[in-house]
N, C-alpha and C positions, 0 to 999 in steps of 0.2 A: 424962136429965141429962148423960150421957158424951156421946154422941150432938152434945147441942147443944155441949156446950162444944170438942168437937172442929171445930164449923163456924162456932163463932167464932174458932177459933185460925187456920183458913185462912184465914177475911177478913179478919182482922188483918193474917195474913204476906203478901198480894194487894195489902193496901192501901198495906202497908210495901215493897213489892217497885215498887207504882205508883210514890209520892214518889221511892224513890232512883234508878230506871231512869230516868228522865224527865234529870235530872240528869248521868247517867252518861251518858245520849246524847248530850245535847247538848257534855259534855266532847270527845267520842267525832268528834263531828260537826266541832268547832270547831278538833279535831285533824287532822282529813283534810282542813278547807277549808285550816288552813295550812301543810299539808306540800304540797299543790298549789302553791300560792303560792310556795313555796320551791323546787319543783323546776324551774321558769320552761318556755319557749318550749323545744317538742319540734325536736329537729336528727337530723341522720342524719350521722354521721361514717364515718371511713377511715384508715388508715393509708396512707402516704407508700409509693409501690411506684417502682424501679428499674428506667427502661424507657431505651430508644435510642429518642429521639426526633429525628425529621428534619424541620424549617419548611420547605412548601414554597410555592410563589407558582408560578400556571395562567397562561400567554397562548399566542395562538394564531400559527398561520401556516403558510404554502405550502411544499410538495414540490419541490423541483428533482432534475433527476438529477444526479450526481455528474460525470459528462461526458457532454458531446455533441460532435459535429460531423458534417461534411459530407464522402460522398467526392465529390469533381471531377474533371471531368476535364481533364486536364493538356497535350492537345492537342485541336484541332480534326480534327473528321470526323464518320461518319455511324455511330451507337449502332446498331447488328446483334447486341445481345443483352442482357437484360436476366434474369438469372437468379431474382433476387429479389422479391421481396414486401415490404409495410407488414405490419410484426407480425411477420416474420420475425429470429429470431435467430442471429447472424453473427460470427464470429471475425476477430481484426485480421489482416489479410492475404486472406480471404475477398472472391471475387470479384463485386464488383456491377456490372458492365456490361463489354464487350467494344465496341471500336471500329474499323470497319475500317482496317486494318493495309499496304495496299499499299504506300503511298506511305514507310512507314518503315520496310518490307524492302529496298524500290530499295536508298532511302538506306543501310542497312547495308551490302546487297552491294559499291558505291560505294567507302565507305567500306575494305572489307576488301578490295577491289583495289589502291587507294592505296596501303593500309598493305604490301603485296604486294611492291610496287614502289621504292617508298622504301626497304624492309629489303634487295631484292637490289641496288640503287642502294650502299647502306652495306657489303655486303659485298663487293662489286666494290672499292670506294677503299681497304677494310684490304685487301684481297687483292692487290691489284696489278694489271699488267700480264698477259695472257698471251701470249708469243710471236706466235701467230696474229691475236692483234689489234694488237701491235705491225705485222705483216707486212703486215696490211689498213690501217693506218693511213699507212703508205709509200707502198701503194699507190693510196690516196688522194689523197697528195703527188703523185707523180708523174704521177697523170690530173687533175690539178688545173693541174700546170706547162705539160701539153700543149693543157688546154684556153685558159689564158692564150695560149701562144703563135699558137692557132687565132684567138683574140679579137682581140691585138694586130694580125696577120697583115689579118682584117678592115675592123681601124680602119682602117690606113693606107689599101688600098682605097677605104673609101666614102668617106675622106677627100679620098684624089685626084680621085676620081668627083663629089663634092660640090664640090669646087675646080673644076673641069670644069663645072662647071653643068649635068651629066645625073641627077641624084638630087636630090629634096626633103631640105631639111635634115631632115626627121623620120626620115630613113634615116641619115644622120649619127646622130642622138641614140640612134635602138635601136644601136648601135655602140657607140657609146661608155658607154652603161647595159651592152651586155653583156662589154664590158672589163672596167669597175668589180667587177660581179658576178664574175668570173672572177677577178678579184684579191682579194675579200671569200672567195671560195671556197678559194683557196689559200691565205691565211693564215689562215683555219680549220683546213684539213686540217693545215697546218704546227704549227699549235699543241697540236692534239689530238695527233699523236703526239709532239712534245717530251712532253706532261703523260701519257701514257704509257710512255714512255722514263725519266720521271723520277719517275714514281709521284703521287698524292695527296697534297698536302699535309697538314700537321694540321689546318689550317682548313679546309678541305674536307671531314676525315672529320668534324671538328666540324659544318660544313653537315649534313653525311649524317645527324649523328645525329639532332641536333633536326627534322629534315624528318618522322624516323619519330617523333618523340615526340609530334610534331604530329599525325601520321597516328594513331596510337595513340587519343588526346585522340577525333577525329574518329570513332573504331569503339566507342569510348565512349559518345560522344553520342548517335549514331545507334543502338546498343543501347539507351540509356533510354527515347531517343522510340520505339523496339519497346515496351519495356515498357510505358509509359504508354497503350499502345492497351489493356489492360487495367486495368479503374479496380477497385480495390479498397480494403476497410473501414480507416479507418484506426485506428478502436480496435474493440474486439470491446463489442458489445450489443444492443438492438433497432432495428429498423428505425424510423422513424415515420410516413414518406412518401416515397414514391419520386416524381421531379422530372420525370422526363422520360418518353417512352415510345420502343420500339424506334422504328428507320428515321428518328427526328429528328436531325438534323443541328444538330453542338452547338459554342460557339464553346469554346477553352480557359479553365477557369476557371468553369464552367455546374455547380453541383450537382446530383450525378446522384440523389442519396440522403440523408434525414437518418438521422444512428444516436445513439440516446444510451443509456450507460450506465448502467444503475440497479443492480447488485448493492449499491453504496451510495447511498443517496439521500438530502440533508439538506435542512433545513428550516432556512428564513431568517425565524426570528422578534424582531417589535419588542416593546422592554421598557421599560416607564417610566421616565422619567429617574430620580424618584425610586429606583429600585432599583441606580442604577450601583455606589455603594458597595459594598452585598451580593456583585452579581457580579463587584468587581474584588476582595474577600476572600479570605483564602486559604482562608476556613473552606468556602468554596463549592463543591461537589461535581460534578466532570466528568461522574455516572452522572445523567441525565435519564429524561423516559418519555416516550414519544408514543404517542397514542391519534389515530386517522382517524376522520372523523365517517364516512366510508365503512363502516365495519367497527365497529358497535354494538354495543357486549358481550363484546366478545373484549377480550382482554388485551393491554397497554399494551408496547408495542415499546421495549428498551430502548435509547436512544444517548448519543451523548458529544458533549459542548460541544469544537469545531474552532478556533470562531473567536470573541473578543466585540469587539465594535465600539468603536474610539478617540474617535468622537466621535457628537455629540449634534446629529439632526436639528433645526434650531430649530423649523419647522413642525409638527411632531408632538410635540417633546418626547418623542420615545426614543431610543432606539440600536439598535443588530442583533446579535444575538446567533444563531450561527450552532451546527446540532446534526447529526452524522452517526449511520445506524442501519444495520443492515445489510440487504440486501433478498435475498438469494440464493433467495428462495423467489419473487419478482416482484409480491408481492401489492400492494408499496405502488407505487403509480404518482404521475410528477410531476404538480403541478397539483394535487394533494389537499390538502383543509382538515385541517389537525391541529392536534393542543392538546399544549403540552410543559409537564412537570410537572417545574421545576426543584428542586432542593434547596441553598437558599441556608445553612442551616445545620445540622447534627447534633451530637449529645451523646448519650454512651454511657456506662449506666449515672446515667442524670440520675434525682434523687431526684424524681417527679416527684407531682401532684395534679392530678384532674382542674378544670378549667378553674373550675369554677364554686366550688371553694375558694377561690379569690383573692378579697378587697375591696380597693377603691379607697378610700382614704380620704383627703381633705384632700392628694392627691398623694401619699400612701403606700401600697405595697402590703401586703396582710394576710394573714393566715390566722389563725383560731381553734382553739387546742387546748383541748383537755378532761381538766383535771384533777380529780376527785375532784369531779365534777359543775357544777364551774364553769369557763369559759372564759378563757383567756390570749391575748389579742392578740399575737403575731408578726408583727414588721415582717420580710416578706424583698427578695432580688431575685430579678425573674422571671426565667428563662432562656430555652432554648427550645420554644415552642407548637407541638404538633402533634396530629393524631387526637383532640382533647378534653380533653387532658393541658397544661402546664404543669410545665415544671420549677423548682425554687425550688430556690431557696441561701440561708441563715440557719442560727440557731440551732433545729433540727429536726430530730429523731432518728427512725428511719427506725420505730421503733413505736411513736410519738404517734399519738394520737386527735385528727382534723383534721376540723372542720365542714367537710361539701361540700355540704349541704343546709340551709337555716333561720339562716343567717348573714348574708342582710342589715341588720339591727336589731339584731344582738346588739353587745356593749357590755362593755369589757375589765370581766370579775372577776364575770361573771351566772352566775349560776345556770342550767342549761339540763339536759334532760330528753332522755336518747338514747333514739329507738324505733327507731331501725339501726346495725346493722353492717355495712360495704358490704366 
C-alpha cells in the first residue's frame, strides 16, 4: 500500500513538472529569441589611434645625369694620343687626348723672341744714349757726308757725259737715284744721332711700352694654343663614348669625348594637371622616394623635389616636376625608368581610423560609435588618407568604440552586437 502510494506521488510530481516545464520553456525561449533581436547586426569596432600619417600620389619617369659635356678640341692637328676609355672615370682637368704640338712651340718660341726684343728696345729709350753710340752715330754722319759728296761729284760727271751724248740716259738716272739715296742716307744718320744726343722722348718710351705689352699679349696666346694641344675633362665623371680615334686629324671644335656626371642624378617627371595645387602647397614635402624598375626589391632611394614646372603642357595636360637623389655609389645610371613617391601631404599625431570606418552618406562623412550597445552616427571631416588609415576631426574622443567592420546598414540609435575588439 506505501509502496504504491509512493508511485503515485512521483507521477503526479512528473506530471506536474511536465505542465509547468513546457510553459517555462517556452517563456525561456521567447526570451532568448528577443534579446537576439535586441542585440542587432554583429560589427567589429576600434578605438581611434594617433599615427603621422603621409598622402602620397606614384608617377613615373626618366634618369638624367646631373651634368654632362663634351671635351673638344680647341685647335686643329693630328690626335697622337688618346689615354682613355668609355666607362672610364676622370677628374676635371684629367687628360683625354694630346695633339701634336709643333706648330704651337714655333709659335711660342717666336713669340718669346719678340717679347726679347721689344723689352731691350724699352730699356735702351729709359736708358739713354751711350757715349760709344753717340761716337758711332757721328761716325755715321760723317761717312754719310763723304758719301754724298762722292754722289754729287758723280752726278755732275754723268751729267756732262749725258750732255755730250756719250752715255744712255739710264746712266744719268742710276746717278741721280744714287744722289737721292745718299741724301736719304745722310739725313738718317743726322737724325739718329740728334735723337741720341737728345735722348727718347716720352712718346717714344710710351711707343716702347705698349710694343712690349703687345708682345707680352702674343707669349700669351701662343702659350694657350701650347696648352690646347692637350684636351682635357671639363668636369669630373664618366666617360660615355669616345669620338674619335688616335692618328685622326681633327678640325677645332670636333668632340674628342662625351663625360657626364652622375654622383647626382635627377628625374624629370610629368604630373597631372589636376595635382598642381597639391604641389604648389606649402604642405608638400621636398623628401620624395624613387624606386628603378632596374633594381626590384631593393629599397626606395631617397631625393628632393629641385625644380616644379611654371606651366602646363596643353598636350598632355601636366607639368614637370623635377627630383634630385644622390648617386655616389653609380648604381643609378641615366636613362632609367623610375617611379617617384611624392608626399603631397602629412599630419602628425592625426586621430586617425582605418579607412573602412568612414560612411558616405547623402554627401556626409560618418563614423559609428558604440554606446552602451547602440550606435551614434558622427558627422566628421576627413583629413589625411594614407596606408589604410584616414584621419578624422569631429567630435571624437580618442577611446570611443568606432564601427570599422558591419557599418554599412547601420542606422543612427541601433542596436548592434560587438564580436571584436581590434
Amino acid at each position: 500500500m506505501r509502496r504504491r502510494t509512493k508511485v503515485l506521488l512521483l507521477f503526479a510530481v512528473g506530471a506536474l513538472a511536465v505542465f509547468v516545464g513546457i510553459p517555462v520553456l517556452q517563456i525561456v525561449r521567447t526570451s532568448l529569441e528577443e534579446e537576439e533581436v535586441v542585440e542587432g547586426p554583429p560589427v567589429h569596432v576600434a578605438e581611434p589611434q594617433l599615427r603621422t600619417l603621409r598622402e602620397t600620389v606614384r608617377y613615373s619617369g626618366t634618369l638624367i645625369a646631373d651634368q654632362s659635356a663634351a671635351a673638344i678640341a680647341r685647335l686643329s692637328g693630328e690626335v697622337l694620343e688618346i689615354p682613355v676609355s668609355a666607362n672610364d672615370t676622370v677628374e676635371a682637368g684629367d687628360v683625354i687626348a694630346r695633339i701634336e704640338d709643333d706648330s704651337a712651340r714655333l709659335e711660342l718660341e717666336q713669340a718669346r723672341a719678340n717679347l726679347e726684343t721689344r723689352e731691350s728696345q724699352l730699356r735702351a729709350a729709359r736708358r739713354g744714349p751711350r757715349e760709344e753710340e753717340v761716337e758711332n752715330a757721328r761716325a755715321d754722319v760723317e761717312q754719310a757726308e763723304e758719301e754724298i759728296k762722292t754722289a754729287e761729284s758723280d752726278l755732275e760727271r754723268t751729267r756732262r757725259l749725258y750732255d755730250a751724248g756719250t752715255i744712255p740716259r739710264s746712266r744719268l738716272e742710276e746717278a741721280e737715284n744714287a744722289f737721292r739715296r745718299a741724301q736719304t742716307e745722310l739725313n738718317n744718320a743726322r737724325r739718329s744721332l740728334r735723337m741720341l744726343e737728345q735722348g727718347a722722348t716720352e712718346e717714344e718710351i710710351e711707343q716702347a711700352e705698349s710694343a712690349v705689352r703687345a708682345a707680352e699679349r702674343q707669349v700669351e696666346l701662343a702659350e694657350l694654343q701650347l696648352r690646347y694641344t692637350v684636351v682635357r675633362a671639363p668636369v669630373a665623371g664618366r666617360i660615355t663614348s669616345v669620338e674619335v680615334e688616335e692618328g685622326t686629324t681633327v678640325e677645332r671644335g670636333t668632340p674628342i669625348a662625351m663625360i657626364v656626371s652622375d654622383d647626382l642624378v635627377r628625374a624629370r617627371i610629368r604630373v597631372p594637371e589636376r595635382r598642381y595645387s597639391a604641389f604648389t602647397s606649402p604642405e608638400l614635402l621636398s623628401e620624395t622616394l624613387l624606386n628603378a624598375a632596374a633594381y626590384p626589391g631593393i629599397d626606395p632611394r631617397t631625393a628632393h623635389i629641385t625644380r616644379i614646372g611654371s606651366s602646363i603642357d596643353p598636350g598632355s595636360r601636366t607639368f614637370e616636376v623635377e627630383v634630385t637623389a644622390d648617386n655616389s655609389d653609380g648604381a643609378l645610371r641615366p636613362g632609367m625608368y623610375v617611379e617617384a613617391t611624392f608626399a603631397v601631404r602629412e599630419s602628425a599625431d592625426a586621430l586617425s581610423v582605418p579607412d573602412s570606418a568612414v560612411v558616405n552618406r547623402a554627401g556626409r562623412r560618418l563614423v559609428f560609435v558604440v554606446d552602451n550597445d547602440r550606435v551614434r552616427e558622427v558627422e566628421i571631416e576627413r583629413g589625411v588618407r594614407a596606408d589604410g588609415f584616414t584621419e578624422i576631426r569631429g567630435e571624437i574622443d580618442d577611446d570611443s568604440e568606432i564601427v570599422v567592420e558591419g557599418n554599412a546598414f547601420l542606422e543612427n540609435d541601433q542596436y548592434v552586437r560587438i564580436v571584436e575588439r581590434r
